[in-house]
C-alpha positions in Angstrom: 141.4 74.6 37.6 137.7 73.9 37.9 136.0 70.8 36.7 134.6 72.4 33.7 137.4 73.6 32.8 139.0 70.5 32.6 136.3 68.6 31.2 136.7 71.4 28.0 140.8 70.8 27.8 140.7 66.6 27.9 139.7 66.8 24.5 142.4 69.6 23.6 144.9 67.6 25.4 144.0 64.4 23.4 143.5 66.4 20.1 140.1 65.1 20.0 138.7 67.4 17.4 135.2 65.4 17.0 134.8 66.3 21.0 135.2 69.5 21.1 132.0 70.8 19.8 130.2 69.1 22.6 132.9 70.2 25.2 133.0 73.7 24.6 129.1 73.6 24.8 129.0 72.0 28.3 131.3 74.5 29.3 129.0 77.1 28.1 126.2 75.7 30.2 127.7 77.0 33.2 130.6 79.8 32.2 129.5 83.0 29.8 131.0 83.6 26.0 134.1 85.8 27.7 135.3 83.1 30.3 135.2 80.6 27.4 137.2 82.8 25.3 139.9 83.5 28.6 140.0 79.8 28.9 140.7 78.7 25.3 143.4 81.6 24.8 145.1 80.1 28.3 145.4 77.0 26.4 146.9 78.3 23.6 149.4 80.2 25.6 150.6 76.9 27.6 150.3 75.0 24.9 152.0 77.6 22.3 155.0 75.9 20.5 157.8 77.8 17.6 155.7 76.1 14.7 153.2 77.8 12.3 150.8 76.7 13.5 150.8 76.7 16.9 151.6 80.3 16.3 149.0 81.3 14.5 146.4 79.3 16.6 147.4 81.6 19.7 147.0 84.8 17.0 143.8 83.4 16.0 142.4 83.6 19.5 143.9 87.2 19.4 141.4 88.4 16.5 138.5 86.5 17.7 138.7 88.9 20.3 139.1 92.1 17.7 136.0 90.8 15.6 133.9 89.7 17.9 134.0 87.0 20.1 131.8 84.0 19.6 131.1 80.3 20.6 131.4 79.1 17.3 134.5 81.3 16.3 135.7 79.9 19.6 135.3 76.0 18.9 137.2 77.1 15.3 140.0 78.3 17.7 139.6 75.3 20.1 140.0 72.6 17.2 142.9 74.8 15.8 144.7 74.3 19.1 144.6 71.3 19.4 145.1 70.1 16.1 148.5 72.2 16.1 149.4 71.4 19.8 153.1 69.4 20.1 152.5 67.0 23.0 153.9 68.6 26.3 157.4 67.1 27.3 157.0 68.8 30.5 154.4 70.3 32.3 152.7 73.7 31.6 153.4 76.5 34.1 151.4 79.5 34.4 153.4 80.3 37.3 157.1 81.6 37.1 160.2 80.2 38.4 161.5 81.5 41.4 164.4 83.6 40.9 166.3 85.7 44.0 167.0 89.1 42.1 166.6 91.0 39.2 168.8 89.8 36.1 170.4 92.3 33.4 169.2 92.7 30.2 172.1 90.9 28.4 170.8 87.8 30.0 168.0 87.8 28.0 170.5 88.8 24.6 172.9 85.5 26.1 169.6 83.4 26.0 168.5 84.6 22.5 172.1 84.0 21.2 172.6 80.4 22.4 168.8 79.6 21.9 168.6 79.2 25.5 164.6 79.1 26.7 164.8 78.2 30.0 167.6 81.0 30.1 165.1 83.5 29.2 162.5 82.3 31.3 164.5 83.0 34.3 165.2 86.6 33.0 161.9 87.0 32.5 161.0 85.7 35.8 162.9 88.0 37.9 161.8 91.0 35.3 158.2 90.3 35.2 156.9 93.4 35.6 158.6 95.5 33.7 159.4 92.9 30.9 157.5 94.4 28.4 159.4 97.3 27.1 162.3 95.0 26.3 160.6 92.2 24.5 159.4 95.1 22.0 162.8 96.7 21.9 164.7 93.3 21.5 161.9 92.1 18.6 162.7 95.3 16.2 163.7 94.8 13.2 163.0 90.8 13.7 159.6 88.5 12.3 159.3 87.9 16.0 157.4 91.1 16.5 154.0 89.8 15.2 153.9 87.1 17.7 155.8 89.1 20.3 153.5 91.8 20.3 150.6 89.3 20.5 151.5 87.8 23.5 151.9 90.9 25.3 148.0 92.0 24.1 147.0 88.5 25.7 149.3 89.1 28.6 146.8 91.7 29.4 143.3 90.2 28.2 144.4 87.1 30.4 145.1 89.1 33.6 147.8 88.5 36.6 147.5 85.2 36.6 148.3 84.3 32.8 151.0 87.2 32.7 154.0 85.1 33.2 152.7 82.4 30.4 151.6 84.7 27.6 155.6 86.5 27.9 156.8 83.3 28.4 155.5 82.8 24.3 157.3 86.5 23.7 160.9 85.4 25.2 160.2 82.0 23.2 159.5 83.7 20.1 163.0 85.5 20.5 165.0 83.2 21.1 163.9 80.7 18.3 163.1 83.1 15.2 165.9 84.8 14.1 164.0 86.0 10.9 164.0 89.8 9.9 161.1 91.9 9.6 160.2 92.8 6.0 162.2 96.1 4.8 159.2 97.1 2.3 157.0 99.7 3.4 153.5 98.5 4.4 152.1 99.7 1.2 154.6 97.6 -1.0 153.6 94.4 1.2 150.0 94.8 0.8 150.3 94.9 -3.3 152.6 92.1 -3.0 150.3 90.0 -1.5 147.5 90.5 -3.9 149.6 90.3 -6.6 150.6 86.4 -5.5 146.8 86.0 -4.8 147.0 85.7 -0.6 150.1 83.6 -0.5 151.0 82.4 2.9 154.4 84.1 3.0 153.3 87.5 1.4 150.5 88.1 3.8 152.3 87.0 6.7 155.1 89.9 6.0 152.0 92.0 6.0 151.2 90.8 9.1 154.7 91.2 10.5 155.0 95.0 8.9 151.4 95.7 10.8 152.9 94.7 14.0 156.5 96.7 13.5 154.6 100.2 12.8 151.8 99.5 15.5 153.5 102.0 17.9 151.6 101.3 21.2 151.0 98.4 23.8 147.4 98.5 23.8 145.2 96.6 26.3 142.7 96.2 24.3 141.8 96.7 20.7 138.8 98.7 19.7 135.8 96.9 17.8 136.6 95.6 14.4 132.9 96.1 13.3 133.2 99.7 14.1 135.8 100.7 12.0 134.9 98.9 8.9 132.7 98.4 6.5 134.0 94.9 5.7 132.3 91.9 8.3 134.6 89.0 9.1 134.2 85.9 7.8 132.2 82.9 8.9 133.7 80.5 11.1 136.0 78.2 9.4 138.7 75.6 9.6 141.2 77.6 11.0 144.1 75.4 10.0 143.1 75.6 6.0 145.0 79.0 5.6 147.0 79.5 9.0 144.1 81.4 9.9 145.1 84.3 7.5 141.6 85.3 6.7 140.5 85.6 10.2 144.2 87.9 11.0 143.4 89.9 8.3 140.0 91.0 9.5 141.1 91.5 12.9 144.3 93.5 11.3 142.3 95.5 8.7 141.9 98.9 10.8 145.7 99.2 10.8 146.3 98.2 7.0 146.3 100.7 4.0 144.3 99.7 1.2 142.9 96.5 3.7 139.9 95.8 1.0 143.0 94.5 -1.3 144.1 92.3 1.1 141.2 91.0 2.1 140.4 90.2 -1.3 143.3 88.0 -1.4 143.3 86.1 1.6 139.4 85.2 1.0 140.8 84.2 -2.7 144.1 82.2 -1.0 141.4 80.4 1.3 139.3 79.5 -1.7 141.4 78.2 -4.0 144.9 78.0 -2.9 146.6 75.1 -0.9 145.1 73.7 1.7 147.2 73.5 4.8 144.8 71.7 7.5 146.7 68.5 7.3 149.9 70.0 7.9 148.1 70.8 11.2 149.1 67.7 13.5 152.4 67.3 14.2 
């Protein structure tokens, strides 16, 4: 880890949100917009946690990259980090534990039935390459899919090095959320959530629905801004509204009737509850 980097994750670690701002601009004095962005999401990813929150702080870092990446939406993800981060009991590893040879499949089902993380790790470890496929086929059907799918987009956006931690956050998701996916069409969802004005749990099955019928493993995600008419929002306090408005933008493309949606989330983050102090655990 270079100096600069860990000048701009002191105030992360401390959830310093006042520090921050100046942080992420000293590290902009000497790295571009796109090595900030790869060192923000790394945080997230080591310091992801089974909360709300810390959930959709790593998702938020996800569509930043769909609508455009910027310092300022950046800082928004930074302070959203570290605001939702759990203090580490143990140290993060973006490296994988050894393991001697391949393990089945039904470990990984074993570790998701007991709730056993590190039991999934170790699968994980000795499948790392080919992990993929399974995570998706084991999160069908489940909530987990939005987040597992997620990490395996930033498993590829963070390169070799961060491949490990970003599936580490898919096996996680398994074997803590035991939620099913919405059964509603996509459609259904969508009115739903505009009928109850952007509330959290409506628009997050629309968010879980989007993530079930996305059918590929992309690498990357094409512009936002290209495919729509609508512009994302201005920065904002990421914590207000789970970051739904920012999702929804970066979602949009793969929503039917996305300008009702959108409506709603912009009307949830306007005059519905705010969650920011729910933020800090």
């Amino acid at each position: 880890m270079t100096s600069a980097t860990s000048a701009l994750y002191e105030p992360l670690i401390e959830r310093d949100l006042d520090a921050i701002d100046a942080a992420v601009r000293a590290f902009r004095t000497e790295h571009s917009t796109d090595e900030l962005f790869l060192a923000v999401t790394r945080f997230a990813v080591l310091a992801f946690a089974p909360t709300m929150h810390a959930k959709h702080a790593l998702l938020a870092c996800l569509a930043v990259h769909d609508v455009g990446v910027t310092d300022e939406w950046l800082i928004e993800c930074a302070r959203y980090i570290a605001a939702s981060r759990l203090p580490w009991s143990e140290p993060p590893m973006l490296d994988p534990p050894q393991v001697d040879a391949p393990l089945p499949l039904d470990e990984l089902r074993a570790a998701r039935t007991e709730g056993n993380r590190l039991r999934g790790e170790r699968w994980l470890a000795s499948n790392l390459e080919t992990a993929g496929e399974a995570l998706l086929e084991e999160a069908q059907g489940l909530d987990a899919m939005l987040v597992v799918r997620g990490a395996l987009r930033l498993a590829e956006l963070l390169g070799e090095k961060g491949r490990y931690a970003a599936l580490r956050v898919a096996v996680w998701e398994l074997v803590t959320n035991k939620e099913g996916a919405p059964g509603e069409p996509l459609e259904v969802l969508v009115a739903r959530a505009a009928e109850e004005r952007g509330s959290i749990e409506a628009v997050h099955a629309v968010f879980v629905k989007a993530a079930e019928n996305d059918g590929t493993n992309r690498t990357s995600h094409p512009s936002y801004l290209s495919h729509s008419s609508h512009r994302p929002p201005a920065p904002y306090r990421l914590a207000r509204d789970y970051a739904h408005t920012l999702i929804a933008h970066a979602l949009a493309p793969q929503i039917p009737n996305a300008e009702i949606l959108l409506a709603a989330v912009h009307q949830n983050r306007e005059n519905g509850p705010d969650f920011e102090e729910w933020s800090f655990a």
